[in-house]
GUMARTOR-361477 format. One record per residue (C-alpha): residue number from 0; x, y, z. Coordinates in steps of 0.001 Angstrom, whole numbers. Example, Ala and Ser with C-alpha at 12.3 -4.5 7.8 and 13.67 -1.06 7.14 Angstrom:
2
NODE    nr        xx        yy        zz
NODE     0     12300     -4500      7800
NODE     1     13670     -1060      7140
This chain:
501
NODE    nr        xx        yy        zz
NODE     0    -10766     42079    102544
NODE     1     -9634     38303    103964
NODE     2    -10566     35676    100716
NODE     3    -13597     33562    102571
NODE     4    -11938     29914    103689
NODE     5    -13268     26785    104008
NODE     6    -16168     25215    101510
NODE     7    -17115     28920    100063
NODE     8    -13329     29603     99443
NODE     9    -12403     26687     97806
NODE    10    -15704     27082     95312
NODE    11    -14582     30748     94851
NODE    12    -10812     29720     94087
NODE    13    -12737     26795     91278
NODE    14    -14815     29817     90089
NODE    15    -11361     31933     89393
NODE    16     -9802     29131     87802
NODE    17    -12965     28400     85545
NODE    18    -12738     32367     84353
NODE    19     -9270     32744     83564
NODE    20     -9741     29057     81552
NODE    21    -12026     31010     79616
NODE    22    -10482     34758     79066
NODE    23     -7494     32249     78278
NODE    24     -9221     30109     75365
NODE    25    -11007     33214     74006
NODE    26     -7863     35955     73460
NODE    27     -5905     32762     72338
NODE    28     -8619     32248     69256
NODE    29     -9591     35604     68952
NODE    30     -6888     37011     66721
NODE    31     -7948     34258     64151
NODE    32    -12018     34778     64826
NODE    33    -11021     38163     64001
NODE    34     -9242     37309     60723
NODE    35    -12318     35100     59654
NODE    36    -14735     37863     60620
NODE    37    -12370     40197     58237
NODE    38    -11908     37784     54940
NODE    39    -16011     37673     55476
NODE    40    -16375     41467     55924
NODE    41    -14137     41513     53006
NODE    42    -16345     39393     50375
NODE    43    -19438     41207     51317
NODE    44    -20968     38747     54292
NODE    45    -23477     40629     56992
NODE    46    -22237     40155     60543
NODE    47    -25419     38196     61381
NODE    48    -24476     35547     58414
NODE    49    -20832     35828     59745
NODE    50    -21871     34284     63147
NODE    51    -23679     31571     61502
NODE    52    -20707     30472     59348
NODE    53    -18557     30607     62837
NODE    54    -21040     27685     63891
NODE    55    -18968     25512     61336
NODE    56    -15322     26182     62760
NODE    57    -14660     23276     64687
NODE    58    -11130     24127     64979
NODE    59    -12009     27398     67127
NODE    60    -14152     24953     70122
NODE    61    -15032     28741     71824
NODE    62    -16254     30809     69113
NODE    63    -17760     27873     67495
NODE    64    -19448     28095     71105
NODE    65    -20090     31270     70762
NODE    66    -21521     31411     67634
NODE    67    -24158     28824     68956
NODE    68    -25475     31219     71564
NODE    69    -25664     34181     69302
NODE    70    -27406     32321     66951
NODE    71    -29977     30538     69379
NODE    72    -30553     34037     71251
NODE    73    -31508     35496     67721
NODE    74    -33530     32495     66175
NODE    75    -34772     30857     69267
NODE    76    -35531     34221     71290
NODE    77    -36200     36828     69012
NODE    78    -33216     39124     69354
NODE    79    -32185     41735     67621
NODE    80    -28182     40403     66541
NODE    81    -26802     43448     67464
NODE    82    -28338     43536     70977
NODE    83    -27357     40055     71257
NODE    84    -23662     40871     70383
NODE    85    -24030     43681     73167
NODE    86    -24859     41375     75724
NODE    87    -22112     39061     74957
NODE    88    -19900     41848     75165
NODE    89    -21487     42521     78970
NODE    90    -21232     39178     80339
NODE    91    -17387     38045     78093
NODE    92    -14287     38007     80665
NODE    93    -11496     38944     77880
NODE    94    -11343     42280     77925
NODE    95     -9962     42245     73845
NODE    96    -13242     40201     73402
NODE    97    -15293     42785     75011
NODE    98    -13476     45842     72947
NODE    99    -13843     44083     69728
NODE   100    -17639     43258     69852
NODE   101    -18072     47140     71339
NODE   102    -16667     48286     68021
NODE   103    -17974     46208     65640
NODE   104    -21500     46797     67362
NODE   105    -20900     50576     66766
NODE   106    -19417     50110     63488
NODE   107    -22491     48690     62417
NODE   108    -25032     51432     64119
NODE   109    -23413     53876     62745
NODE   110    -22853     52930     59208
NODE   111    -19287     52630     58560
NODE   112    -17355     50873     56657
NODE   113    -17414     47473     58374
NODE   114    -14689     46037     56455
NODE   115    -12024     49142     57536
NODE   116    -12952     48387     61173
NODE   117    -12324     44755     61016
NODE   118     -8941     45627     59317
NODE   119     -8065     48251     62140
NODE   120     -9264     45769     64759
NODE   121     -7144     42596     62795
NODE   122     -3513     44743     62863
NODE   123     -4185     46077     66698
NODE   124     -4663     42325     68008
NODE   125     -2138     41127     66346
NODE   126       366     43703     67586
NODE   127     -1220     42947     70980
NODE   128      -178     38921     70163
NODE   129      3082     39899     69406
NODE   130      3749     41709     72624
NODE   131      2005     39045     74435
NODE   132      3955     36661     72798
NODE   133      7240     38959     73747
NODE   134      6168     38601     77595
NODE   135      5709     34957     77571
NODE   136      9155     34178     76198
NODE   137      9783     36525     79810
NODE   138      7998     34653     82105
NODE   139      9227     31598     80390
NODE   140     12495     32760     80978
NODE   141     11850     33718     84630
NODE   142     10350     30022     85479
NODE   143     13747     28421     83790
NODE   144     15357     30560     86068
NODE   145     12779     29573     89062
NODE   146     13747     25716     87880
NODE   147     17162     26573     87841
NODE   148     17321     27387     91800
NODE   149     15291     24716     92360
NODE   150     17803     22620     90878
NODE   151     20933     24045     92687
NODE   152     18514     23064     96073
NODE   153     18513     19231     94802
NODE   154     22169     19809     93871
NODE   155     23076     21271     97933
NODE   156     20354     18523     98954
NODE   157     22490     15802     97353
NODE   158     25308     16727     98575
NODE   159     24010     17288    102123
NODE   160     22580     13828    101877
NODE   161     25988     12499    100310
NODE   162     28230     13709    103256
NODE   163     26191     12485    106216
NODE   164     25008      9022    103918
NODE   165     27580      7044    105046
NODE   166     27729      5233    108507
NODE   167     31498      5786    108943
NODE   168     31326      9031    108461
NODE   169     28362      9202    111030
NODE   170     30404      7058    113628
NODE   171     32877      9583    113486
NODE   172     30234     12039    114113
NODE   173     28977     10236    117384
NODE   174     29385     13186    119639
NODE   175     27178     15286    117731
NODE   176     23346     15396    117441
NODE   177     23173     14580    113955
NODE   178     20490     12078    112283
NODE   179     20138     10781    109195
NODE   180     17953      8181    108243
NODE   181     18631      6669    104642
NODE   182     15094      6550    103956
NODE   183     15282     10785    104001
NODE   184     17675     10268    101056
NODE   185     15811      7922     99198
NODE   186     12402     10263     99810
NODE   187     14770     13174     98158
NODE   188     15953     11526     95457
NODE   189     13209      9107     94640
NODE   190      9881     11267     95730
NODE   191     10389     14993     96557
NODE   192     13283     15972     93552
NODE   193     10584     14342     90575
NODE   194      7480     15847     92565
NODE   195      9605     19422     92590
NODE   196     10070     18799     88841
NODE   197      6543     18061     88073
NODE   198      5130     21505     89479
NODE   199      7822     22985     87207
NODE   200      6434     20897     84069
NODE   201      2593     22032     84825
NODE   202      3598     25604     85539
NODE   203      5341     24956     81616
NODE   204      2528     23752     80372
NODE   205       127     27039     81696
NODE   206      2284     29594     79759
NODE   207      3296     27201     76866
NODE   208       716     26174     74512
NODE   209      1357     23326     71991
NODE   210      1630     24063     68262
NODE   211       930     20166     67685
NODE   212     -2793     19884     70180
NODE   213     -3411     16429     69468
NODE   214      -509     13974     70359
NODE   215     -2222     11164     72516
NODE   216     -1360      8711     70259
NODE   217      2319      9199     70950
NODE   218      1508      9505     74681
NODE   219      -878      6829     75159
NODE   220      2274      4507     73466
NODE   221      4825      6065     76144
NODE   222      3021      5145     79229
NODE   223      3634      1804     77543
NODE   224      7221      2047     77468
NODE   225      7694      4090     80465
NODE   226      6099      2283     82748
NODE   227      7124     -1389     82626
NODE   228     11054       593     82829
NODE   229     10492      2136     86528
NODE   230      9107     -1137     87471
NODE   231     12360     -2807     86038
NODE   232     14363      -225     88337
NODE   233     11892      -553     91221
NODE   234     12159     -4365     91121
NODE   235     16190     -4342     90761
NODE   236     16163     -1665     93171
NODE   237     14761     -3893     96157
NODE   238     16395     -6864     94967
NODE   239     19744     -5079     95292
NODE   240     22677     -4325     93733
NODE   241     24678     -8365     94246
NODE   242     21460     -9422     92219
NODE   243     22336     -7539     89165
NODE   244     25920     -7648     88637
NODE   245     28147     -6895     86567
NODE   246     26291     -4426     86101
NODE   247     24368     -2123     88755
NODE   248     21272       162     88899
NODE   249     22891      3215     87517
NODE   250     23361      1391     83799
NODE   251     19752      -219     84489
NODE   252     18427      2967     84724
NODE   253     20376      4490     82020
NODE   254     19444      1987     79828
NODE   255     15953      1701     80804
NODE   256     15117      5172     80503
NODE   257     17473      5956     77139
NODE   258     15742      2801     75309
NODE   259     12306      3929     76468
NODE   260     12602      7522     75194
NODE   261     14216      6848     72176
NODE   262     11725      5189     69743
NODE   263      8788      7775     71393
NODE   264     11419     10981     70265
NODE   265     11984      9360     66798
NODE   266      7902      8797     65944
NODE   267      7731     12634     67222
NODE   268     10332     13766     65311
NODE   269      9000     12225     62041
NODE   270      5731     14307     62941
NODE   271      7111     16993     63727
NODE   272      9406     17496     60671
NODE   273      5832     16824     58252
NODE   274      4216     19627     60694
NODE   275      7060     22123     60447
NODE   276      7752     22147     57252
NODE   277      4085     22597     56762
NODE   278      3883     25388     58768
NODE   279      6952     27140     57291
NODE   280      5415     26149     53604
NODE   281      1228     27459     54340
NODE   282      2090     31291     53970
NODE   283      3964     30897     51130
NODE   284      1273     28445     49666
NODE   285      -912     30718     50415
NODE   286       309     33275     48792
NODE   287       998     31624     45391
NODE   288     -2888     30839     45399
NODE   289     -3538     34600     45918
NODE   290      -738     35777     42996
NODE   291     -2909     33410     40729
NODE   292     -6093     34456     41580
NODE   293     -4764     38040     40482
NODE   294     -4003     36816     37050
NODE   295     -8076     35939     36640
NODE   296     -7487     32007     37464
NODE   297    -10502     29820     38809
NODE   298     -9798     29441     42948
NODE   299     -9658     25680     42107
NODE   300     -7237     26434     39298
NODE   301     -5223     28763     41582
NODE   302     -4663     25852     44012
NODE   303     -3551     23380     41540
NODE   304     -1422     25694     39659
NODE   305       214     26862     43835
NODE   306       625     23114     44355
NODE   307      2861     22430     41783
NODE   308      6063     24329     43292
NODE   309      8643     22007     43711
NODE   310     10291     23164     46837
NODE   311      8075     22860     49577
NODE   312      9664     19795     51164
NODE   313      7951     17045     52614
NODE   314      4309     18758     52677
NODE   315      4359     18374     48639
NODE   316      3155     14907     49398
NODE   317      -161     16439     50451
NODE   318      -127     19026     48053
NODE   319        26     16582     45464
NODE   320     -2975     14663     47559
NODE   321     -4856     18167     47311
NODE   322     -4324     18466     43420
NODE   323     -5421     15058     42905
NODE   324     -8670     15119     44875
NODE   325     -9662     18878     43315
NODE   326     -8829     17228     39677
NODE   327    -11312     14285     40396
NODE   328    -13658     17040     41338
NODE   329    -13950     16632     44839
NODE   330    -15441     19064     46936
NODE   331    -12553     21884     48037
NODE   332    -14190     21330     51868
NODE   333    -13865     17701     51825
NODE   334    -10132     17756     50822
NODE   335     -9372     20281     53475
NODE   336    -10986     17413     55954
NODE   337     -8620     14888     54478
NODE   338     -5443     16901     54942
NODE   339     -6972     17168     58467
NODE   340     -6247     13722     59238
NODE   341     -3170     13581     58953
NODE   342     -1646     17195     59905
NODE   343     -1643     18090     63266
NODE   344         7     21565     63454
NODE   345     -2846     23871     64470
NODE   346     -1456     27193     62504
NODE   347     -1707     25104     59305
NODE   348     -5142     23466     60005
NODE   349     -6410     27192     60625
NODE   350     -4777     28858     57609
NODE   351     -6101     25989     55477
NODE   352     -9347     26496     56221
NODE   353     -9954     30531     56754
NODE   354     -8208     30000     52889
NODE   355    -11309     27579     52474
NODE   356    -14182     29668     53828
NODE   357    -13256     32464     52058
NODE   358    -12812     30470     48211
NODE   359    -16263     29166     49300
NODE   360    -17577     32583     50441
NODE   361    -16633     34011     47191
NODE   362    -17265     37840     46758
NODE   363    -14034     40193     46727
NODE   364    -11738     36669     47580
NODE   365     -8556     37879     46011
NODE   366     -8907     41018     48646
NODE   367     -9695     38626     51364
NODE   368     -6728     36543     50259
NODE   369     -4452     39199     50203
NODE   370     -5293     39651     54001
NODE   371     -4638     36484     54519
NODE   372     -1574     35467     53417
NODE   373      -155     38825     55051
NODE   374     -1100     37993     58401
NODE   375      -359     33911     57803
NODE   376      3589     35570     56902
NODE   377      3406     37395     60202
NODE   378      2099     34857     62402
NODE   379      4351     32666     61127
NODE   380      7577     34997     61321
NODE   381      6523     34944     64989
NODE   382      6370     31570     65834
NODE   383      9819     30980     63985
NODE   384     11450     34129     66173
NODE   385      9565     32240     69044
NODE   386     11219     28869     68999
NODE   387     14414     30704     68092
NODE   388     14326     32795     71574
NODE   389     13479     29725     73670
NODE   390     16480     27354     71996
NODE   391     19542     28932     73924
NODE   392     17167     26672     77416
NODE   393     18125     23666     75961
NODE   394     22247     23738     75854
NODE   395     21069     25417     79705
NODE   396     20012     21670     80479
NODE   397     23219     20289     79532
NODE   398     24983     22167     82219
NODE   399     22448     21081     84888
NODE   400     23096     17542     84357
NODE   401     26633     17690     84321
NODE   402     27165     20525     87271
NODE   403     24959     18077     89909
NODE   404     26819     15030     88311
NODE   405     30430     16200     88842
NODE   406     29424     18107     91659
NODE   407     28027     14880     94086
NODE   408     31004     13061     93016
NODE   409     33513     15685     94388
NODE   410     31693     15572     97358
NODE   411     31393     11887     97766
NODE   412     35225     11609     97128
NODE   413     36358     13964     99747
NODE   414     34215     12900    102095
NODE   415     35261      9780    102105
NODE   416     39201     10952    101564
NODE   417     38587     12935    105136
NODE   418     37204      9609    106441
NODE   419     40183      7998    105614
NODE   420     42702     10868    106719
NODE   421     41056     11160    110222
NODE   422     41070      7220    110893
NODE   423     42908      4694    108391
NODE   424     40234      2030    110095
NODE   425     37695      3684    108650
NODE   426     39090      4580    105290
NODE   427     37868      1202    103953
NODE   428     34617       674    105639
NODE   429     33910      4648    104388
NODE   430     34700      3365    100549
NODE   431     31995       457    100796
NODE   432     29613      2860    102550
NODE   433     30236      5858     99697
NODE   434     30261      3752     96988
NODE   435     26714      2193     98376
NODE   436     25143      5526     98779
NODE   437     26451      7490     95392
NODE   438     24718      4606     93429
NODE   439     21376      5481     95134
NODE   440     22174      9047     94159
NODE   441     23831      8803     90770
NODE   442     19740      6917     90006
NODE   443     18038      9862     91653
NODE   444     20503     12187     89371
NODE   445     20030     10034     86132
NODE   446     15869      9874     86388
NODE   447     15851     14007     87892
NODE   448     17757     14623     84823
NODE   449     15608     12469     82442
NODE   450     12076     14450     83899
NODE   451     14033     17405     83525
NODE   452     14495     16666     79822
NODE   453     10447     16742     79772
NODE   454     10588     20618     81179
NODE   455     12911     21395     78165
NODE   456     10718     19815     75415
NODE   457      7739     22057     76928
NODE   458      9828     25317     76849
NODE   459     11144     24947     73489
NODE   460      8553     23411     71243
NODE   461      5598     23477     73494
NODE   462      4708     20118     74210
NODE   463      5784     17259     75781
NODE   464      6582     14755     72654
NODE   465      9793     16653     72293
NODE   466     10905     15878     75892
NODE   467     11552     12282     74683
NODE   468     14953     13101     72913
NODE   469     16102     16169     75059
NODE   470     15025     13185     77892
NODE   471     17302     10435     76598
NODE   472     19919     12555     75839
NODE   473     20191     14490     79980
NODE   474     19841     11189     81072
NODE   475     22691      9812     78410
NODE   476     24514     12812     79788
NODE   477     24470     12452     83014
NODE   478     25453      8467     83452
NODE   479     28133      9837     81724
NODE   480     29123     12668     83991
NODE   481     29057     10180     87033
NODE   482     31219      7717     84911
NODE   483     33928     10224     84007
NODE   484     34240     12074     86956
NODE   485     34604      9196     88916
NODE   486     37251      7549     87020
NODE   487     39456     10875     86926
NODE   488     38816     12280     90085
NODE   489     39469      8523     91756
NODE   490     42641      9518     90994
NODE   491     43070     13120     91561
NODE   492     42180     11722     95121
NODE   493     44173      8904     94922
NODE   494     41244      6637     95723
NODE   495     41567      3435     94046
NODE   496     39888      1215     95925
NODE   497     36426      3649     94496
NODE   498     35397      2186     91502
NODE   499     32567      3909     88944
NODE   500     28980      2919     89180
């Protein structure tokens, strides 16, 4: 059956795009729904009390959602909770979703041991997240290979544009058909190569979720440095390159860009290390507040006794913060919304406070612990073996920028060495007209490179603050690529008169 066109097809194609938003959001909090549904389960909680507690969890936006329209349906409505949690299992999208609420509506019929099921229904999803986790490290890997071709097409457009660039060589090209107009080359380098790029980054950004969600600071402060830059280059681009000597747009650009992305990668690199070594500290945290509360310590006394470890790094400063606060007697709820402010790394934020709910809960906690600092060890195991898969991209980068670097200079040399071969006349006019045109393309190389380094950051860490230094560094490399090659291969062919840009 033909997809309808037109008005109703492009409201159909929203309507898709809405859905899978939403099966999306839900399987990506369910696995820690689930675990809050278990620790509650596990100190005793009814399901019904369970969904009202959910209402709370700003940190899970859908089943906080969720919870609102179970609870309304019941209090507002009149519903039976269990025919409410039916429905919702009717009308959900995620098909895990739907499963889960099946079972723990049957569980609860038919008398069993609710806590068992939620256990069962805990280790299957997150053996389901691992494997999911397993197949986007393979489409991640097929869309660096997908970028990869598309940057071997720049590389063959470059040099396309680099051999039929110059006006000597098109002169001796008269008798042919051939046209090229620069302002094709400068719509390749300048428009179409970055716009390429960008489809690349969004497509990134659909299969790689950030660990740190809430970065606009950071980005909010690089449109301020990014922007004035690429009006710099835009300005010194028209004015031309006589304007700017002695030196040309190339080192502008290098410059520009390198200075730019360099303060931005150090800011996220000092959040980054606080949030990492949180995240490799929680489980372990975790569990030294669960060991306690074996030995018949107070929850409170648990946490101050875990907080005193000594090698937990640079997230003892906030341990210490935590300790403080619970010894003044503030409320365990209220610290957790401290530490909030300033830690950004989602895993943390939702250990921290499924370990709060279920102190506060009370009941059979050191149970309910237990299950979470298991699951806290595994999550985090596979989030380390993660970012360890995905590293081998980045030295991949490297090799881009330096292949279509070296690569347009060989061609630019030898075109113009042919130039000079078939007509000394034209030998220097060729030069002047090669060394015009590979400073037009060395920019287009240096910035593709730079975006590129944004593509990178996504892959490996999951968000676009750690573009900035994989970012300064392609571009860094690059510049230096052009530089290099064109000093030694000058010589190889005996070119002199073709300085670097």
């Amino acid at each position: 059956m033909k997809a309808p066109g037109g008005f109703l097809g492009k409201i159909f194609g929203f309507l898709n795009r809405a859905t899978s938003e939403e099966r999306e959001k839900t399987e990506q909090e369910l696995p820690f729904a689930v675990m809050i549904f278990t620790l509650m389960a596990a100190s005793g909680i009814s399901p019904y009390d369970s969904w009202k507690k959910m209402r709370k969890l700003t940190f899970l936006p859908t089943f906080k959602k969720e919870a609102d329209e179970v609870v309304r349906q019941v209090e507002v409505l009149g519903k039976d909770p269990l025919t409410v949690m039916y429905q919702r299992a009717e009308v959900t999208q995620s098909k895990l979703y739907r499963n889960f609420l099946g079972g723990f509506v049957s569980s609860v019929r038919s008398g069993g041991k609710l806590a068992d099921y939620m256990k069962s229904q805990l280790k299957s999803i997150f053996e389901l997240r691992y494997i999911n986790l397993n197949r986007s490290i393979e489409r991640i890997a097929t869309l660096v290979e997908a970028y990869s071709v598309m940057l071997i097409v720049v590389l063959c457009t470059y040099i396309l544009f680099v051999v039929f660039s110059s006006s000597s060589v098109m002169d001796l090209m008269s008798s042919s058909s051939v046209s090229i107009s620069p302002v094709m080359s400068y719509l390749i380098a300048f428009i179409i190569m970055p716009v390429m790029s960008g489809i690349f980054i969004l497509m990134a950004h659909n299969i790689q979720k950030s660990a740190f969600p809430d970065l606009k600071d950071l980005y909010k402060k690089a449109l301020i440095f990014i922007i004035p830059v690429f009006a710099v280059i835009g300005v010194f681009g028209m004015i031309g390159p006589e304007a700017i000597k002695p030196i040309g747009l190339p080192e502008i650009t290098t410059i520009g860009l390198v200075a730019a992305s360099l303060p931005l990668a150090y800011q996220y690199y000092r959040i980054s290390k606080i949030n990492y070594n949180a995240e490799e500290s929680i489980p372990s945290f975790i569990r030294d507040i669960t060991e306690s509360q074996k030995t018949g310590l107070s929850p409170e006394k648990s946490i101050v006794q875990a907080t005193k470890r000594k090698n937990y790094g640079s997230f003892s400063k906030f341990l210490d913060l935590i300790r403080s606060q619970i010894e003044w007697g503030i409320p365990l709820r209220k610290t957790f919304e401290n530490m909030r402010r300033e830690i950004r790394s989602w895993f943390v934020i939702v250990n921290f406070a499924m370990l709060v709910e279920t102190i506060e809960i009370g009941g059979n906690s050191i149970e309910s612990l237990e299950i979470l600092s298991d699951y806290s060890e595994k999550e985090r195991e596979m989030q380390v073996n993660r970012r360890a898969l995905l590293k081998p991209y980045i030295l991949l980068a490297f090799m881009w920028s330096a292949l279509i670097a070296v690569t347009t200079t060989i061609v630019a040399l030898t075109t113009t060495m042919m130039t000079g071969v078939v007509s000394s006349d034209l030998a220097a006019a060729a030069t002047m007209a090669m060394q015009s045109q590979l400073k037009v393309f060395s920019v287009g190389i240096i910035i593709q490179c730079w975006i590129s380094g944004f593509f990178i950051g996504k892959i490996s860490e999951g968000n676009f603050g750690a573009g900035f230094k994989h970012s300064a560094l392609l571009a860094a490399t690059a510049y230096i690529s052009l530089v290099v090659s064109q000093i030694l291969l000058s010589g190889v062919f005996t070119l002199g008169g073709l300085k670097p840009t």
